[in-house]
TORPA-4810 file (N, C-alpha, C, O; in nm, 3 decimals):
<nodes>
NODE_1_14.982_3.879_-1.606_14.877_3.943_-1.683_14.918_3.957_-1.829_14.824_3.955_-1.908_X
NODE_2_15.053_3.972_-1.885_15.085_3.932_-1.953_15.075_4.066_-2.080_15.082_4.054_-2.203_X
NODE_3_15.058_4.178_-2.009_15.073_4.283_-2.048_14.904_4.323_-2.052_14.873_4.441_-2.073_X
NODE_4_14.813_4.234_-2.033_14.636_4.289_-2.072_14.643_4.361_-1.920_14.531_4.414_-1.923_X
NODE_5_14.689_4.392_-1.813_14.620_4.502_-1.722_14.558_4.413_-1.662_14.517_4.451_-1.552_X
NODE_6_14.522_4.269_-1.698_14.390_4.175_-1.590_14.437_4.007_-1.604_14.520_3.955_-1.679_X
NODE_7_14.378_3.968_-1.536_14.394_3.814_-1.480_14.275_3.746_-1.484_14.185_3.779_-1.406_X
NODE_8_14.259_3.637_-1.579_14.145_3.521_-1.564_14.133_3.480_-1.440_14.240_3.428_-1.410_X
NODE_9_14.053_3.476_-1.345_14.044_3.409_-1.246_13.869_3.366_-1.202_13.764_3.424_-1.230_X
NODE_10_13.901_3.218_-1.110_13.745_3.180_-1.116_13.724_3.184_-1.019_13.781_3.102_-0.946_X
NODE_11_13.627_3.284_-0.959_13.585_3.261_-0.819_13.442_3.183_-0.783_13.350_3.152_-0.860_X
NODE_12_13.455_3.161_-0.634_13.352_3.040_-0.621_13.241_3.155_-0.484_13.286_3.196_-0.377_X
NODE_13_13.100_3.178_-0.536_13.001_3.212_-0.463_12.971_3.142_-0.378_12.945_3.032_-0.426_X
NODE_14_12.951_3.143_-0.215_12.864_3.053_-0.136_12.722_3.127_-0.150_12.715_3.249_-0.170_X
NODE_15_12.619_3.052_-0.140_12.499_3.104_-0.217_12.381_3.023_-0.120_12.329_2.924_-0.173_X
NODE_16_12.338_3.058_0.012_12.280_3.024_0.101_12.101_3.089_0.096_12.073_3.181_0.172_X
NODE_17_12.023_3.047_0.027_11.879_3.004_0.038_11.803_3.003_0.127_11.744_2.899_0.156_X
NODE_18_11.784_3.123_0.198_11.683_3.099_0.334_11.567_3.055_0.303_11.542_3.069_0.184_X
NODE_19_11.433_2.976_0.407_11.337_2.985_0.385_11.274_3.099_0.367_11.307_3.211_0.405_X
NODE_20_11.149_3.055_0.287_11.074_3.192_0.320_11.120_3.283_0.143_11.051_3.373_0.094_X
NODE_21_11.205_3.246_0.101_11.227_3.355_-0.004_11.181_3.343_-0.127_11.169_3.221_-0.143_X
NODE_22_11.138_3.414_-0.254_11.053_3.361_-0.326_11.099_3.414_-0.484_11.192_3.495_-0.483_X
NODE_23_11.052_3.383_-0.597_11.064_3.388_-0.701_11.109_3.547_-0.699_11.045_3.605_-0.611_X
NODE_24_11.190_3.627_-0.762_11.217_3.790_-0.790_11.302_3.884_-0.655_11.340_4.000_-0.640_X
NODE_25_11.302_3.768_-0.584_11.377_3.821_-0.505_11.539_3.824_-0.533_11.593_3.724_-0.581_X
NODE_26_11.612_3.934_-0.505_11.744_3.930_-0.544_11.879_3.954_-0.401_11.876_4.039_-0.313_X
NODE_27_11.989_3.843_-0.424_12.060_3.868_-0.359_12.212_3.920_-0.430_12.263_3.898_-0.540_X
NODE_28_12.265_4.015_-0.286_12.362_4.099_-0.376_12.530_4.070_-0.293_12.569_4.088_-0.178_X
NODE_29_12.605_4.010_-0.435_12.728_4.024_-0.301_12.830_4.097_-0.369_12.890_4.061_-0.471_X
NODE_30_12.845_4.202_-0.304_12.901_4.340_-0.367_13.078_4.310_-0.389_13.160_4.241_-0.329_X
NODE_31_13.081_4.387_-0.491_13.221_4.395_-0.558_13.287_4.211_-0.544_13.396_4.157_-0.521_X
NODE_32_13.181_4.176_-0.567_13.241_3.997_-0.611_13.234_3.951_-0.780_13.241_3.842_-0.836_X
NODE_33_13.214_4.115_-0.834_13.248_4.084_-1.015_13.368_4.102_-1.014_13.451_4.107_-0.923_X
NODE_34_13.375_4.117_-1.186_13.513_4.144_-1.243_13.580_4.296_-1.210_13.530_4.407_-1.228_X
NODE_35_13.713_4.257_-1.155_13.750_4.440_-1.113_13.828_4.470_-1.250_13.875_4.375_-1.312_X
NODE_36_13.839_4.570_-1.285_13.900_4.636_-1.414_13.960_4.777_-1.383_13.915_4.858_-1.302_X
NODE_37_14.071_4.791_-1.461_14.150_4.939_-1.452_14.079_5.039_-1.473_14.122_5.149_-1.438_X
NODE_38_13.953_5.026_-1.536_13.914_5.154_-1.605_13.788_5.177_-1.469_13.728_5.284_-1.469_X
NODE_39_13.763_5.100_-1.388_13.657_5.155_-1.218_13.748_5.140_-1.097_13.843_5.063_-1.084_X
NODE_40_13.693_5.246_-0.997_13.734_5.222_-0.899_13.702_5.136_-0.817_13.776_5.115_-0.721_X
NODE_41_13.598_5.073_-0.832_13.560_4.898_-0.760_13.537_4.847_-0.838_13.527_4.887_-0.954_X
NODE_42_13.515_4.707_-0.781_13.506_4.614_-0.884_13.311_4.611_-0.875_13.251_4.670_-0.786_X
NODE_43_13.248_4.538_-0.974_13.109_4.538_-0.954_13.015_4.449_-0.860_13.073_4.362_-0.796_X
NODE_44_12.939_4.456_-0.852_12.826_4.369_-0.769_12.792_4.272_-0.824_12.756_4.294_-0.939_X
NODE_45_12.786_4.166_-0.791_12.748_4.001_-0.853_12.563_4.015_-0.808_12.556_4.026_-0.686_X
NODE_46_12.486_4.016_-0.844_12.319_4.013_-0.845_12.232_3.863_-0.888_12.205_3.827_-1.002_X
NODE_47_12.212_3.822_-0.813_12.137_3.710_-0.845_12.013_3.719_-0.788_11.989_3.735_-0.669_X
NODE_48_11.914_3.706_-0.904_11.777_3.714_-0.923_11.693_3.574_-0.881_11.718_3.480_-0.956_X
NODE_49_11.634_3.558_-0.815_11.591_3.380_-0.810_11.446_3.362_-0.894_11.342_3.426_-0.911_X
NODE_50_11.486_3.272_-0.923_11.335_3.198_-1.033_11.282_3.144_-0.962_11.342_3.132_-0.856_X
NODE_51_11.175_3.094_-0.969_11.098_2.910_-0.913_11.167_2.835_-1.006_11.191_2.861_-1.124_X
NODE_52_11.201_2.723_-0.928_11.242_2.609_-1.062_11.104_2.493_-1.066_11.125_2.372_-1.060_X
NODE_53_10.978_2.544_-1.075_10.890_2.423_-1.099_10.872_2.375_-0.946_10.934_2.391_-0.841_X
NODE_54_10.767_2.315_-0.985_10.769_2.224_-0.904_10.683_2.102_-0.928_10.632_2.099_-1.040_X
NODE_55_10.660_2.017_-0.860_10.580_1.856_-0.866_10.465_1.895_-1.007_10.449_2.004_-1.062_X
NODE_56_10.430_1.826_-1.023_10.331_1.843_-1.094_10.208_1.858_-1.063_10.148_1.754_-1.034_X
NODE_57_10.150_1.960_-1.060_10.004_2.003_-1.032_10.019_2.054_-0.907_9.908_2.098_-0.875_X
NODE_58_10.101_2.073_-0.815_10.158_2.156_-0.747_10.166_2.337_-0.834_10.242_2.374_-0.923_X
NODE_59_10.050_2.417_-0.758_10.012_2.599_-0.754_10.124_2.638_-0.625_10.110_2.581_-0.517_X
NODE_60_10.209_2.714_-0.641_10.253_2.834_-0.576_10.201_2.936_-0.564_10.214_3.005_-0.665_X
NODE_61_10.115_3.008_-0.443_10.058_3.152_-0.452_10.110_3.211_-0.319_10.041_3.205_-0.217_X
NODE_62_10.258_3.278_-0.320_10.277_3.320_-0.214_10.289_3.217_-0.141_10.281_3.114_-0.210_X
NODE_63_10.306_3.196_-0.025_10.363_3.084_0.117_10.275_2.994_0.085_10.317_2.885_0.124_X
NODE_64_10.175_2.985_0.035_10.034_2.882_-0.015_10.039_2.819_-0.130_10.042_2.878_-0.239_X
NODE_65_10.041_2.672_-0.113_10.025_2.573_-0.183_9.824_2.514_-0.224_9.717_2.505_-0.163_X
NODE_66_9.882_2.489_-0.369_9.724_2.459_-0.406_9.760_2.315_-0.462_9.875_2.293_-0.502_X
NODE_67_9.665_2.220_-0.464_9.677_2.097_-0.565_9.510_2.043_-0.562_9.425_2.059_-0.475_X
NODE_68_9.503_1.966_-0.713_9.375_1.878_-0.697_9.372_1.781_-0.667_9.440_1.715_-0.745_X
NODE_69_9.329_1.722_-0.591_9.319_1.569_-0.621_9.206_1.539_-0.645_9.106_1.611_-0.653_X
NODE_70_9.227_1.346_-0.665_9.136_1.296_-0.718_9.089_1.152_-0.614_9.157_1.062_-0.563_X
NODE_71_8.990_1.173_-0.614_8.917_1.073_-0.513_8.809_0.995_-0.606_8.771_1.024_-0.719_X
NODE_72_8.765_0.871_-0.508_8.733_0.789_-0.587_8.580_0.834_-0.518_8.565_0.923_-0.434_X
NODE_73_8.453_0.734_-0.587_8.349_0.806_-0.511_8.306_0.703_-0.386_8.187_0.715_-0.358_X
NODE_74_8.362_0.624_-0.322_8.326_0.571_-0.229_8.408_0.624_-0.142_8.368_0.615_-0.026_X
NODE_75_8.522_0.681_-0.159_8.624_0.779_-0.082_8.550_0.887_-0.032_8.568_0.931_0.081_X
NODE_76_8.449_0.941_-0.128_8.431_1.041_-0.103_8.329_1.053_-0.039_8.310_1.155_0.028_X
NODE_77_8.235_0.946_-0.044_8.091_0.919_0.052_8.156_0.910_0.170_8.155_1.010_0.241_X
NODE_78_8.234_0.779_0.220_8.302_0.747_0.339_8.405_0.766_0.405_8.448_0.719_0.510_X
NODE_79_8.469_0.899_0.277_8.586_0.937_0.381_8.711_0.848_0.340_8.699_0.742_0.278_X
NODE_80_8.848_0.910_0.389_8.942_0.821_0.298_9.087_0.898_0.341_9.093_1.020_0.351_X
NODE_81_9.197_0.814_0.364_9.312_0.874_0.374_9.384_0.889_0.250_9.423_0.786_0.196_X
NODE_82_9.414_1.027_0.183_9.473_1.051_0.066_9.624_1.071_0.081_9.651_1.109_0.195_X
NODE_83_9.742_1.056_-0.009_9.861_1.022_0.029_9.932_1.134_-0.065_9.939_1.111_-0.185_X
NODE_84_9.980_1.246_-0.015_10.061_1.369_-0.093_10.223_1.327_-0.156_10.326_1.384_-0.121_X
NODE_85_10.214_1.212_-0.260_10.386_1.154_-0.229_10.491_1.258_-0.274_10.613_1.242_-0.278_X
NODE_86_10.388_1.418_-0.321_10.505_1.499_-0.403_10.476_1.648_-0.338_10.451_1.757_-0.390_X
NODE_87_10.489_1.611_-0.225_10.520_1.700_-0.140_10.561_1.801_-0.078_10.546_1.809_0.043_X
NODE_88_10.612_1.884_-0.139_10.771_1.944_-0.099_10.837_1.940_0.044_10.954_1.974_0.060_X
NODE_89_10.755_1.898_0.149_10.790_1.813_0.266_10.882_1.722_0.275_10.977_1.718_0.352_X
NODE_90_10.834_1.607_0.146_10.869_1.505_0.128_11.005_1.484_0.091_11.049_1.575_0.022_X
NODE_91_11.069_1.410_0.110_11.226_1.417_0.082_11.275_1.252_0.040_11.233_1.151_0.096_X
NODE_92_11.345_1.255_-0.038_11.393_1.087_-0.041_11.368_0.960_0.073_11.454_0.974_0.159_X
NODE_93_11.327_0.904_0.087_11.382_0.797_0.179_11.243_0.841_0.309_11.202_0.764_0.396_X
NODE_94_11.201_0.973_0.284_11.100_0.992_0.389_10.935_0.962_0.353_10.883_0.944_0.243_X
NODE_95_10.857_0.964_0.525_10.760_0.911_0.464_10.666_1.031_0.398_10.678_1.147_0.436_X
NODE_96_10.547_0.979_0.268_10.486_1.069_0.183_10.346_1.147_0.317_10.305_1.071_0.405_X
NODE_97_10.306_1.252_0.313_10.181_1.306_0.383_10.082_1.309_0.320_10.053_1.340_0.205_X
NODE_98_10.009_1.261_0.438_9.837_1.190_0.429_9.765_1.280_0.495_9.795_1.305_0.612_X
NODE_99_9.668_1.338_0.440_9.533_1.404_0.465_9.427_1.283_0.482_9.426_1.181_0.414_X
NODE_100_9.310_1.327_0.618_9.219_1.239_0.601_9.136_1.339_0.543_9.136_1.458_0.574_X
NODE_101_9.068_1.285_0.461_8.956_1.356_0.373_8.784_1.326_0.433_8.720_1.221_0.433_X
NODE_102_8.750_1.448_0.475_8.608_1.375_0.547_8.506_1.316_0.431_8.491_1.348_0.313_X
NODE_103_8.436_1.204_0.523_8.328_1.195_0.411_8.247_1.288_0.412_8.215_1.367_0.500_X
NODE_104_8.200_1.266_0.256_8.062_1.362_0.194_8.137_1.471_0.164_8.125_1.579_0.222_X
NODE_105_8.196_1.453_0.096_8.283_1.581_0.012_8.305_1.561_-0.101_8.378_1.471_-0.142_X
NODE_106_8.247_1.643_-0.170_8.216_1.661_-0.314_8.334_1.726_-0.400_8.418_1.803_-0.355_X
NODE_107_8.325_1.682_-0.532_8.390_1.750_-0.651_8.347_1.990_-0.666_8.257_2.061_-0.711_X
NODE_108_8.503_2.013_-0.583_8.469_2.116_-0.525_8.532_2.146_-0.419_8.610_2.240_-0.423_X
NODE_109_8.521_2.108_-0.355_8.525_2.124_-0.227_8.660_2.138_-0.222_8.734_2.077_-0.299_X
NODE_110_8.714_2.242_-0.104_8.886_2.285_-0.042_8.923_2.230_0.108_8.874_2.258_0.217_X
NODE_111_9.024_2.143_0.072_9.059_2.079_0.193_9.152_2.203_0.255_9.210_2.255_0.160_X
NODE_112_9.189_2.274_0.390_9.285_2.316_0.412_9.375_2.255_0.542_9.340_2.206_0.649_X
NODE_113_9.475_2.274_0.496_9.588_2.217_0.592_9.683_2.345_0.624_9.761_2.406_0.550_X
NODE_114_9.645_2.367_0.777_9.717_2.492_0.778_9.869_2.452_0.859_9.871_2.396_0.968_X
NODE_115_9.985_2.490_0.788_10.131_2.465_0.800_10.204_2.362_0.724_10.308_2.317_0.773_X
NODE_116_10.161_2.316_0.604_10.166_2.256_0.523_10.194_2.332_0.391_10.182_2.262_0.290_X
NODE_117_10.231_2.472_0.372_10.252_2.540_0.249_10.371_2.532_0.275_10.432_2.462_0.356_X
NODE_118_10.421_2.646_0.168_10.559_2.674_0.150_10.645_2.775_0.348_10.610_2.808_0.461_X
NODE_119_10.765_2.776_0.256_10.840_2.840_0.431_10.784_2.983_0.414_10.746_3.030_0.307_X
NODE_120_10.784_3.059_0.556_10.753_3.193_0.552_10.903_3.267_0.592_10.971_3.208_0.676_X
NODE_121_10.954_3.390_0.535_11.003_3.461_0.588_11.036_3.507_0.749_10.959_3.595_0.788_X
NODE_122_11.138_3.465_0.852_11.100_3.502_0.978_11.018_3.374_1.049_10.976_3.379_1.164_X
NODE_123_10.999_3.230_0.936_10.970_3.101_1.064_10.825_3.099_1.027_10.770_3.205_0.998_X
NODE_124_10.756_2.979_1.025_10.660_2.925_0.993_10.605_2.888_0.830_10.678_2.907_0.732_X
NODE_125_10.520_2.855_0.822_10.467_2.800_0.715_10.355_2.841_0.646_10.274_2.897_0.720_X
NODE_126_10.313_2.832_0.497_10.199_2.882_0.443_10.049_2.772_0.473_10.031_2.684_0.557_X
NODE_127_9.969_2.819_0.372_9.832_2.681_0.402_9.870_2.585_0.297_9.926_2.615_0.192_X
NODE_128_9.833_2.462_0.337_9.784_2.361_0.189_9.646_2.357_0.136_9.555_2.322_0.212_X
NODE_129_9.620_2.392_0.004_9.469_2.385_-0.047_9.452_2.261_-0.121_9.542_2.233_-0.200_X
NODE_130_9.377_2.201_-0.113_9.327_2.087_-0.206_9.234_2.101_-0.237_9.141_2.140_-0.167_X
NODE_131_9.231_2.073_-0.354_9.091_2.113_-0.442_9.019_1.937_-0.438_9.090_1.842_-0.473_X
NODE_132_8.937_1.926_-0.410_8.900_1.754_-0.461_8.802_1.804_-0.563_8.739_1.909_-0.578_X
NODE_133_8.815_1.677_-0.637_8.782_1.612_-0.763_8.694_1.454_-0.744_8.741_1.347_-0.705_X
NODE_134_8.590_1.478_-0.776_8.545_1.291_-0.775_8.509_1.262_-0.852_8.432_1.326_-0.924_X
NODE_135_8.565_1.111_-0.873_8.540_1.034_-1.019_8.551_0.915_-0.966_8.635_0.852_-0.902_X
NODE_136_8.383_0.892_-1.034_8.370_0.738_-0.984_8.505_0.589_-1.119_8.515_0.583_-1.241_X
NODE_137_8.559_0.523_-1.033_8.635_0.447_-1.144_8.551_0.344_-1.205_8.429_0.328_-1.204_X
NODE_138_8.636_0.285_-1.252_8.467_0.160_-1.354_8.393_0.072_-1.251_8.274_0.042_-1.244_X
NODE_139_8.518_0.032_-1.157_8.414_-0.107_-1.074_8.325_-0.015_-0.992_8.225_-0.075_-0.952_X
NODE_140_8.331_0.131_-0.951_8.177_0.160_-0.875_8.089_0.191_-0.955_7.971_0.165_-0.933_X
NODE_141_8.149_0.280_-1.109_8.013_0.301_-1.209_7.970_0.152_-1.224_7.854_0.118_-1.200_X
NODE_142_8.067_0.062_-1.266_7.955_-0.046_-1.296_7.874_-0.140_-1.175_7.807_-0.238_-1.210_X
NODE_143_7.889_-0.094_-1.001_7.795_-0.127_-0.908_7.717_-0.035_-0.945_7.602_-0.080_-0.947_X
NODE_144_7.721_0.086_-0.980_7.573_0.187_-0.951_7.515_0.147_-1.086_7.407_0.205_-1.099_X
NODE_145_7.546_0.064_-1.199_7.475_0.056_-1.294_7.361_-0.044_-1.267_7.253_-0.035_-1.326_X
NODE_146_7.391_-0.151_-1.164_7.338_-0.254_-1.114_7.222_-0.298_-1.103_7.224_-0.329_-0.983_X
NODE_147_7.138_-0.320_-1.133_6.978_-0.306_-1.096_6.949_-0.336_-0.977_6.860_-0.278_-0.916_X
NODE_148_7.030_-0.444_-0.920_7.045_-0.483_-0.829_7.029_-0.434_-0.701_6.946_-0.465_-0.616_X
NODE_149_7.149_-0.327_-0.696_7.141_-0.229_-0.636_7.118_-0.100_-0.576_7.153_-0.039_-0.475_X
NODE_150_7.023_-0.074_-0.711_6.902_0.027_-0.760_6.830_0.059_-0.606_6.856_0.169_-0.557_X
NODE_151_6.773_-0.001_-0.557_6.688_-0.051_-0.468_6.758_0.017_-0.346_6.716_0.123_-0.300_X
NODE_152_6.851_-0.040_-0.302_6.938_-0.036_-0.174_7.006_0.071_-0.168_7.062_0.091_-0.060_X
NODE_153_7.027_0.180_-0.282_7.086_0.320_-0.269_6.993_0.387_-0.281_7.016_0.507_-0.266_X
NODE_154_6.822_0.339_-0.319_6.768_0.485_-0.340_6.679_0.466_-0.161_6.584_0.541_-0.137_X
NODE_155_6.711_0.394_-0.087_6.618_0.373_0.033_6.788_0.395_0.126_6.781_0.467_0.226_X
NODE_156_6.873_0.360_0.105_6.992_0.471_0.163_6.972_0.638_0.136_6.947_0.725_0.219_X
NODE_157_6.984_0.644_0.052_6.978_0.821_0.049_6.824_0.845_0.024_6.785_0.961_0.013_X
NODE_158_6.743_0.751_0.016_6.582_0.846_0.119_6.540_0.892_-0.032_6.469_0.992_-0.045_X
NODE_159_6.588_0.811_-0.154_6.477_0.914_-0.297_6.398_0.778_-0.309_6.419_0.659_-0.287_X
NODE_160_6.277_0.875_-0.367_6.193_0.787_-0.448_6.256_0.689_-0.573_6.377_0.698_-0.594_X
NODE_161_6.205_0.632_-0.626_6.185_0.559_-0.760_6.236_0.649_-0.868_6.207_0.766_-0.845_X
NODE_162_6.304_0.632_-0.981_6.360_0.745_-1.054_6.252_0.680_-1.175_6.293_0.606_-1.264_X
NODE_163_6.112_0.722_-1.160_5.997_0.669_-1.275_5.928_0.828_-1.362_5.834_0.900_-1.328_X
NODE_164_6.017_0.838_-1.477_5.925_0.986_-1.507_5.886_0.979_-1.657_5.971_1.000_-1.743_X
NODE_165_5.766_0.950_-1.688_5.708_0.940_-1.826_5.785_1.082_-1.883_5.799_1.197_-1.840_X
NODE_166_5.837_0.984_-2.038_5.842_1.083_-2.136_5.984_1.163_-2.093_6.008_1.283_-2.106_X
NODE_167_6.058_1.074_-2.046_6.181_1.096_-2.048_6.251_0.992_-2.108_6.223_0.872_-2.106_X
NODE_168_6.387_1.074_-2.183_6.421_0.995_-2.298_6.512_0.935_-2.198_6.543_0.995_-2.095_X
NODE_169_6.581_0.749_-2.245_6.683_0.725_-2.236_6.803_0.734_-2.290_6.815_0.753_-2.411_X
NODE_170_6.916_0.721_-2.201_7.048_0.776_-2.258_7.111_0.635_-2.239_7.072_0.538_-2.174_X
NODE_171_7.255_0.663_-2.339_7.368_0.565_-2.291_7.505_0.658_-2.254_7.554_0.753_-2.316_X
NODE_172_7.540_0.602_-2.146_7.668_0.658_-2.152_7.753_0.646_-2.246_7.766_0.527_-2.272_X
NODE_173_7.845_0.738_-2.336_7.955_0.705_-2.413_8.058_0.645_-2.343_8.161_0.611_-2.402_X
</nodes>
């Protein structure tokens, strides 16, 4: 010690992560600080846990996971297997999880997947929410622009003729 009363020394924490535990939670491993002449124990080592992030567009709320996706609009008329590759399931080398998305589900709409959230405290799992989103990409806007096809979607979905005097035309930007 060299006459200071104390000794540099580095100790090594094992630091074990149960499921289930969440941002503010704190673990305590007592008298694993620095001991000093001037206390009669040494102190408590306290570690506070953060979230470190996660995937992108990946919501944490409690054991429940939220995300949007994005579907295309023939996905969304007919239904469609969507592919979660950022998962927190998901792990290197493993395969990504697929939701089937029913058809006729609109921009809106909450998919839930129940055992698919985060870990719970005590064993099991939270929900998965998906928010969908639909956006038609160019090659179906430019079939529905079609004249062509004018005809054959409005006697599919049962509308009349879209004929209304004294309505202005638009262009899409």
């Amino acid at each position: 010690c060299a006459g200071k009363g104390k000794v540099q020394e580095l100790k090594h924490l094992d630091v074990r992560i149960e499921p289930g535990v969440k941002a503010g939670d704190a673990m305590r491993f007592e008298e694993a600080c620095s001991e000093s002449v001037e206390y009669e124990r040494a102190g408590d080592v306290v570690i506070i846990l953060e979230d470190a992030g996660s995937a992108v567009g990946w919501v944490r709320k409690g054991a429940d996971l939220h995300l949007e996706i994005v579907i295309g609009l023939v996905d969304s008329l007919v239904g469609c297997v969507h592919t979660l590759d950022e998962h927190p399931k998901v792990r290197e080398g493993e395969e990504p999880v697929r939701v089937r998305v029913p058809a006729g589900v609109v921009t809106g709409d909450v998919l839930v997947v129940e055992g698919y959230g985060m870990p719970v405290k005590g064993g099991g799992f939270g929900v998965m929410h998906l928010t969908v989103r639909v956006m038609a990409d160019d090659g179906e806007r430019a079939a529905l622009r079609l004249e062509a096809n004018r005809g054959e979607l409005l006697e599919i979905f049962g509308r009349p003729g879209l004929v209304v005097d004294g309505a202005l035309d638009v262009r899409v930007a």
